[in-house]
N, C-alpha and C positions, 0 to 999 in steps of 0.2 A: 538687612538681617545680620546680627554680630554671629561671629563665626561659632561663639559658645550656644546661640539657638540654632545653627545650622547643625550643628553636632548634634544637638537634642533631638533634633527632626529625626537625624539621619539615624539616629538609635532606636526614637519613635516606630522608623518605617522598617528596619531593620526584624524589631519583633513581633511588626502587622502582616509582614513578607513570610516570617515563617510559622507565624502561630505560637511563638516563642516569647517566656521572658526572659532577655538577654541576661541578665545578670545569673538568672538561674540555667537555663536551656542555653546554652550558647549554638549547640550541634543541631538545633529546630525543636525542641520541646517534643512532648507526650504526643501521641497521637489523636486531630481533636475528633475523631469518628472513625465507621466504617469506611474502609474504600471500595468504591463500587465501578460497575464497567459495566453500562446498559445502552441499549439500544435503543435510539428515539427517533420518532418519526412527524414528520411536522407539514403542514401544507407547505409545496411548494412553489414558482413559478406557475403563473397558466398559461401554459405553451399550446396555444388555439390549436393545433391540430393534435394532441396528443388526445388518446384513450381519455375520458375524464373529462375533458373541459366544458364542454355541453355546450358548445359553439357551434356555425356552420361549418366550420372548416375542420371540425375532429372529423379523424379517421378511426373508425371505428374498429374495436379489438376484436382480433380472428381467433374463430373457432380456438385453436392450442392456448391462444392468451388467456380465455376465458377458461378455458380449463382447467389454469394455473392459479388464476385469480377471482373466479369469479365473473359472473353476466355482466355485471358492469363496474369493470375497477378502474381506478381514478390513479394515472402517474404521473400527475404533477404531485409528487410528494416528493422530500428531501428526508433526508435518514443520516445522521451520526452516532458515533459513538465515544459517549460521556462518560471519562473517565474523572470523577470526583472523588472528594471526603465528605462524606452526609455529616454537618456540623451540627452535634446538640441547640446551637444557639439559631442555628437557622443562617447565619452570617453570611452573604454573598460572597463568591471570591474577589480577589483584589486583580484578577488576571484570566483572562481566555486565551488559550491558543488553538487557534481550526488551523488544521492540519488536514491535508489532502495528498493520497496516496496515488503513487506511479503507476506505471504501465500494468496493465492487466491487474492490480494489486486492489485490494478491498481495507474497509476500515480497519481489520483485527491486523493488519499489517503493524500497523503505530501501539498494539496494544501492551507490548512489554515497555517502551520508548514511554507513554505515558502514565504508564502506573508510577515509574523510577519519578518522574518531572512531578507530578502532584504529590508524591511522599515527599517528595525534597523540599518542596514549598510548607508540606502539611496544612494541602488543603484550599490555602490561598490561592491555589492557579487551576485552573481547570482544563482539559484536553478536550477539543469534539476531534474527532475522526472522520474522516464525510464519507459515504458508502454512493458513490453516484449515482444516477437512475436505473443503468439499466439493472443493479441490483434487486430488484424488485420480481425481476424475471426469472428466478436462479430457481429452480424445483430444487428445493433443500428435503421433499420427502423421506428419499431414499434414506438421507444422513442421520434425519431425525429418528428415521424408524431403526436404525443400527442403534444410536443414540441411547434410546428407550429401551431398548431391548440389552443391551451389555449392562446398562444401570439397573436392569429390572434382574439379570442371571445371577444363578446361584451357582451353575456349574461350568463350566470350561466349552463343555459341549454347545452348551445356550450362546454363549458369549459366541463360537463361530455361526450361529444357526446366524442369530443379529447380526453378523456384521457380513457374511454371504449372501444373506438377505437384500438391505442393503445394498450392498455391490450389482447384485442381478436386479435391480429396480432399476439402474442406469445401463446395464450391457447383458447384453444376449450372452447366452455361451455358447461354445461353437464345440465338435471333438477336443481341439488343441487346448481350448478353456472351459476347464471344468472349474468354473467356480467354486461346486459347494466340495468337490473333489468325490462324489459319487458315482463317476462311473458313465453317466450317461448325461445326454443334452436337454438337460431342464428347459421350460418355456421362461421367460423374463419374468420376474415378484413383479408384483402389481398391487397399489395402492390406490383410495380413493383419492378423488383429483377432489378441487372447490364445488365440482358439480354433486359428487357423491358417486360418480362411476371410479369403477376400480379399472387402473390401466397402468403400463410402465410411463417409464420417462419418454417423454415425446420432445426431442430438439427443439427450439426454436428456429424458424428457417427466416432466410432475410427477410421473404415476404411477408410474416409475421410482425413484421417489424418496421416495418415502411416508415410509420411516426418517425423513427429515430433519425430521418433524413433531417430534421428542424433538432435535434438536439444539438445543437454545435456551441461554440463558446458564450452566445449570448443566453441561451437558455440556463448555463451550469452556472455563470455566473450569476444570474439574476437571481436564482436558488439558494446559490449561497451567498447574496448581497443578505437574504432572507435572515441565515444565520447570525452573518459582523452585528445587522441591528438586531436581532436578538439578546447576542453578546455583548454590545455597549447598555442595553435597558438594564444589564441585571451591573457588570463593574461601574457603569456611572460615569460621570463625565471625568473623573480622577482617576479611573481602572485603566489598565489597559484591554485593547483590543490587538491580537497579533494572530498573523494569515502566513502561514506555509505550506511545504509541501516537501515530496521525496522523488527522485528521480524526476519523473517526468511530469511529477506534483509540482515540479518548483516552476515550469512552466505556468500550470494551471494558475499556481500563486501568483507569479507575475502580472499575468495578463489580467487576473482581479484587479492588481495594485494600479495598472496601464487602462481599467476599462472607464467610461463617462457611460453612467447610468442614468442620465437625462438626453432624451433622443432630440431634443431643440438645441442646434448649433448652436443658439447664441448666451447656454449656460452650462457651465461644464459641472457636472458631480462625479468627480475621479474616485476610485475604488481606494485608491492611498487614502484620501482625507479622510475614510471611514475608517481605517487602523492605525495602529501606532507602531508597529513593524513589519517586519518582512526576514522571513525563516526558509531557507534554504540549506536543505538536508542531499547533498550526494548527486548534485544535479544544478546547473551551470544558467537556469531559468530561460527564458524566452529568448528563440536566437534571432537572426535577422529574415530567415524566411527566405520566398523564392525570388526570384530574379528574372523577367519582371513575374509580380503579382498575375493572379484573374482578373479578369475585366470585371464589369459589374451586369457583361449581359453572359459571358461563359460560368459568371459565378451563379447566378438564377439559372441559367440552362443545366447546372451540374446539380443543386438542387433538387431540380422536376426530375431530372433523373433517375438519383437518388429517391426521391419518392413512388416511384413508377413502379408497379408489382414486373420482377423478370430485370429489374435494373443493374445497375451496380450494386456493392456489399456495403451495405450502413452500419455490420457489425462486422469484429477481425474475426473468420472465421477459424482462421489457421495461425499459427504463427512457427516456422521453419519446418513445416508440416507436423506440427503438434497443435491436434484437435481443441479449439481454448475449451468451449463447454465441456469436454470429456474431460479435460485436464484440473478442470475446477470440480467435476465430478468426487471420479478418484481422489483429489486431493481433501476432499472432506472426509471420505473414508478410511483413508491411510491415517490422516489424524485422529483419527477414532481408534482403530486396531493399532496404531502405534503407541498408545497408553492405557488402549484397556486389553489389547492382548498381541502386547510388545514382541515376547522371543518365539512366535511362532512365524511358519514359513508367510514369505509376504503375499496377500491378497492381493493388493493389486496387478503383482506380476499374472495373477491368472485373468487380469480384463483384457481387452484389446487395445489398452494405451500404450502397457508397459508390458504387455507378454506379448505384444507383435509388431509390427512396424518399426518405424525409426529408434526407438526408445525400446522397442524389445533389442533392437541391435548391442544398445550401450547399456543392457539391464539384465545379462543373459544369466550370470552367475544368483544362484537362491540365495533371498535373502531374507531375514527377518520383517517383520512390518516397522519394525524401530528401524532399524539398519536402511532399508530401503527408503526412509525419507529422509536420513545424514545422506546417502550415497545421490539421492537428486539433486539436494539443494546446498551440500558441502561445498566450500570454493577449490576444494582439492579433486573433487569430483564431477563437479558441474562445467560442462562448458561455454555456457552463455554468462559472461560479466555481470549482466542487469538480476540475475538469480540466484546468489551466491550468498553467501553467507560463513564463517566461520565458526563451524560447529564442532570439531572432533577430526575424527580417522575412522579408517575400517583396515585395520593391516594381519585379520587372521585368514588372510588370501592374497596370493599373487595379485599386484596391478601393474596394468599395462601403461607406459606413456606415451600421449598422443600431446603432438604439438601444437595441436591449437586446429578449430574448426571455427567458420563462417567470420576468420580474420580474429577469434578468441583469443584467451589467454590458455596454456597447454593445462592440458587435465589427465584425470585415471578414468581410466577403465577397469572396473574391478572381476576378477574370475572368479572361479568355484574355488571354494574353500573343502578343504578336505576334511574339517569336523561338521559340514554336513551345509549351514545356512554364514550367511556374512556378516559378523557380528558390527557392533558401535563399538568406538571409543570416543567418551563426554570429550567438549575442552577442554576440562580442567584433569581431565586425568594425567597426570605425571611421566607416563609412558608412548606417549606422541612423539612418532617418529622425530627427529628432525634432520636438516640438511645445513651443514657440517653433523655428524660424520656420514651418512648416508650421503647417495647423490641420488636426484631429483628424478632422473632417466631408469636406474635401475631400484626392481620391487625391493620392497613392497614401497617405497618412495618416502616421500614426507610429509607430514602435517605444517610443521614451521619451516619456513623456509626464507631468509636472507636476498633479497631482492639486488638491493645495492645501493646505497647511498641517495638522500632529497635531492633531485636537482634543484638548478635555480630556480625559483617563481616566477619566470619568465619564459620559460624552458617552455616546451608542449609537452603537455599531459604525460605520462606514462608512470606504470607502479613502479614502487619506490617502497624499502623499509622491510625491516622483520614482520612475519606473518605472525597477528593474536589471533588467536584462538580463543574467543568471547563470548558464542551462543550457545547458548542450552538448546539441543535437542526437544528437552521439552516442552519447552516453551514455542519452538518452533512447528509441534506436534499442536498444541492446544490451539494456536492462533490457526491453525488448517480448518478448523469447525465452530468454534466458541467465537461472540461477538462478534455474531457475522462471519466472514470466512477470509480465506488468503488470497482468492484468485477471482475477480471479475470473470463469470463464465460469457458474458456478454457484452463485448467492449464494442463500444462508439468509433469506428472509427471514418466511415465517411466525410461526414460533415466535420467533424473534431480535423480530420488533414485538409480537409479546405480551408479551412477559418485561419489555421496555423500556417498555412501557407504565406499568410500574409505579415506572419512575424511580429513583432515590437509595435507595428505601426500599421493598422489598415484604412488609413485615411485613404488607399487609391480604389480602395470600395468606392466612395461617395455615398456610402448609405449606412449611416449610423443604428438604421432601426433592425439590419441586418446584424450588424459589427462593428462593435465601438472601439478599439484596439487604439486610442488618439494620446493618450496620457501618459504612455512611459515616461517620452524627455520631461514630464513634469514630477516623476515620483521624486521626491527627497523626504523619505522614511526612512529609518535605520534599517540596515543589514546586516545580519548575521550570516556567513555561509558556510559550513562541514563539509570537509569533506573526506575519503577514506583512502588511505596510501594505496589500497588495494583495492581498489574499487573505479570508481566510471567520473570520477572530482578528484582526482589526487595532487593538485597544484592548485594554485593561487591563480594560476593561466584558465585553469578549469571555467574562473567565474569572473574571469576579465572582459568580456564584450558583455555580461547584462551592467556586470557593476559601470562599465565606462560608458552605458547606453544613459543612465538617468541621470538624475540631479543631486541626489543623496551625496552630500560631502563626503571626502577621504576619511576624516576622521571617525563617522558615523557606519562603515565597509569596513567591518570583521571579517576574517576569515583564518579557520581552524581546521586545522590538519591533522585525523588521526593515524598515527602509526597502525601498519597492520589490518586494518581497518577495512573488511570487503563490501560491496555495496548493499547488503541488506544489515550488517552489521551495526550501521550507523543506526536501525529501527530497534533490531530484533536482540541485541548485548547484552547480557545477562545484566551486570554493572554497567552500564555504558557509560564511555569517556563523553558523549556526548551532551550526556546531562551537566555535569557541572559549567561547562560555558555559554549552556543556555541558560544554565541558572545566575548564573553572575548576570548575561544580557538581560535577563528579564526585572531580576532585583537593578538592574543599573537603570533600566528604560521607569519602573514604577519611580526612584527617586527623584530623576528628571520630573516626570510627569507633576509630581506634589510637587516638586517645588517651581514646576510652572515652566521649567524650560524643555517641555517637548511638548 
């Protein structure tokens, strides 16, 4: 090909990439449709023992399941969330990216990350977001029914009946919690369930859940092998197909890229050969595991276990004693009252997640419904790294500095304010504290704050760089409820830490129809990997044992470093720095692709 047709191409692909005619749109042309963000659901995997399969070996849904779902619901289903541009012409995209969210994290996690990547493309690229199974089990009533009801209020009054409502469909009130703040101890709101009886929230207990002992790595992947070919029918043998993930996604992603979806040793179908990258968002992908591995008769004995009514937990019940189901609760509801009825005092402080226990400890000072979800998940505010985000300030009250809890990075404590509740400050507000001239130790403290210079790329880990200030509040408010929700209230984690046990490589299984885990040393697909100066990636060291674990050339292992950067930031960024370098990787991987060399 002469270089003046290689140019042609490369201008060709240029305004197929963005929907644009280059000569006229340079910046990506007109908009060529609505943009949409839905929730899809698709058969899944038939994992023989789950609810649904209609095999001997299903275990059959208990009483609360059925309550939730229905006499007889079927979860072998998979569910994403499809962030597109609905094209007048009908035009496929040129590009998919499945994206799978971190630790306890749900699809609406990636939903600000994905709006920004398909405007950028205009359309040409399309986001799934993956909502994993046990999604399916989340009693979303309560939220709904706040939901419906603030959208249905004409007055103030209405708007708290809905969302107290709401609230007491998930918790009891006690004296100390008075929910609807009337005085005396209401019984729990009560909705009808799938059967049509009216009842509150009923927990999910492990025993309820038994199935989830067989959901472990071969089941999610096999789910989502379901989606890649989905997504190569519609781009075509000339689209791309690209698999990611965030945190603890980038794990999941790997181990797709590392799995052989053909259970006969003597033919391999690796998870790479179905894509044509590998996206790695704030998370360092699959480590080496334990030392030694399980056996292959302690790993079936941990199994029956696990499946045994009275056994081990197949779901995280807790994590640092914060209740997950309650935590995803609340957190549907706080995103609800924090944009439909923002500057009054916070509701959630009146449940038992955040007006007692651990989190009443660190939640004591009143605070707004707005206020109160920058003060959880703020990185100035929050103490767990993996939760953090860069949203703002709260500085019309004293805060206290604590140097760090469970080996953290140091945080605030915020007090009572003397104009009554704890207000917000946006990121972008102009009046954020910072450090120079404040010091970090004495209130009200800082929002930006000066870390100290990049170490070398070789260096171990640690933050590094001036603190951005990047997320919108409210957008971090809408992803709590809208497209799904924030917070997995039922995470996997049994099976999911057996399987991972075994790291990069579980060929010391010897049983493939268990766990394929054979094909790391064979990925050589591109990488791209992010990660946040202030966050749980913030070196080049971050993502040195996956990158030096496969095959993928030096040339082909990207890695991007943002300033400031905390680890939900890299998703949730109002503008995120993010996006332009997976736009360049993406427009760089589709002109490889046409012109044949990838």
């Amino acid at each position: 090909m002469t270089s003046r047709r290689a140019l042609a191409l490369l201008a060709l692909l240029a305004s197929l990439v963005t929907g644009a005619t280059v000569a006229q749109c340079p910046n990506g042309g007109p908009r060529a449709g609505a943009l949409v963000q839905t929730l899809v659901t698709v058969p899944g995997y038939v994992e023989p023992h789950t609810p649904g399969s209609g095999g001997p070996l299903e275990i059959s849904a208990s009483a609360n399941v059925q309550s939730l779902l229905g006499a007889h619901p079927d979860l072998n289903r998979v569910t994403y969330l499809r962030t597109a541009i609905q094209k007048p012409s009908g035009a496929p995209p040129r590009a998919i990216l499945i994206l799978v969210p971190g630790f306890l994290g749900g699809a609406a996690t990636f939903a600000p990350l994905a709006r920004q990547l398909v405007l950028a493309f205009n359309g040409n690229l399309e986001v799934w977001a993956i909502d994993r199974r046990p999604n399916q089990l989340e009693d979303e009533r309560g939220a709904r029914h706040a939901l419906a009801g603030v959208m249905a209020a004409s007055t103030p009054e209405q708007i708290f009946q809905a969302l107290e409502e709401g609230a007491r469909f998930y918790f009891a009130e006690t004296p100390a919690l008075d929910i609807n703040l009337n005085g005396v101890v209401d019984p729990q709101f009560e909705l009808p369930d799938a059967n049509g009886v009216s009842r509150p929230w009923v927990r999910l207990s492990q025993d309820d859940m038994r199935f989830a002992a067989y959901w472990g790595i071969d089941t999610y992947m096999r789910d989502w092998k379901i989606l890649v070919d989905q997504a190569r029918s519609i781009v075509g043998p000339h689209g791309l197909v690209l698999f990611g993930g965030h945190s603890m996604g980038t794990s999941w992603a790997s181990a797709f890229a590392a799995y052989d979806f053909d259970p006969d040793p003597g033919h391999v179908v690796s998870g790479h050969s179905l894509i044509d990258g590998l996206l790695l968002l704030e998370g360092g992908g699959l480590g080496a595991g334990a030392s030694p591995p399980p056996t292959h008769d302690q790993y079936l004995a941990q199994v029956a276990s696990l499946a045994s009514p009275g056994g081990p937990d197949v779901t995280l019940s807790d994590f640092q004693g914060v209740e997950i189901p309650a935590l995803g609760a609340t957190s549907e509801i706080s995103g609800i009252a924090g944009i439909h009825d923002p500057d009054a005092p916070a509701l959630a402080q009146r449940t038992p997640l955040f007006g007692a226990g651990l989190l009443g400890i660190f939640f004591q000072a009143p605070a707004s419904n707005r206020s109160m979800v920058g003060l959880f998940i703020d990185d100035d505010f929050e103490p767990v790294a993996a939760f953090r985000a860069s949203a703002g300030f709260s500085s019309n009250g004293p805060n206290q500095f604590v140097a760090g809890l469970f080996g953290g990075p140091p945080f605030y404590i915020a007090g009572p304010s003397s104009s009554g509740v704890r207000t917000w400050q946006d990121f972008d507000d102009p009046d954020l504290p910072t450090c120079p001239p404040n010091d970090p130790t004495v209130s009200p403290g800082c929002a930006i704050q000066d870390l100290g210079p990049r170490p070398a790329p070789t260096d171990p880990p640690r933050n590094w760089g001036v603190e951005a200030e990047v997320t919108s509040l409210d957008d971090v408010l809408h992803v709590q409820f809208e497209n799904g929700n924030f917070v997995e209230w039922y995470f996997v984690s049994g099976r999911v830490n057996l399987d991972f046990s075994y790291g990069r490589d579980s060929s010391a299984l010897g049983d493939e129809s268990l766990l394929a885990l054979t094909q790391n040393a064979s990925m050589d697909k591109p990488v791209l990997c992010i990660g946040g100066s202030h966050g749980l990636a913030p070196l080049e060291s971050s993502f040195a044992g996956y990158l030096g674990s496969i095959a993928t050339p030096p040339a082909d292992q990207e890695i991007v470093l943002l300033e400031g950067y905390a680890h939900l930031d890299v998703i949730l960024a109002h503008q995120n720095a993010a996006v332009p370098p997976i736009r360049d990787w993406v427009s760089g991987l589709l002109q490889r692709k046409l012109l044949g060399g990838l």
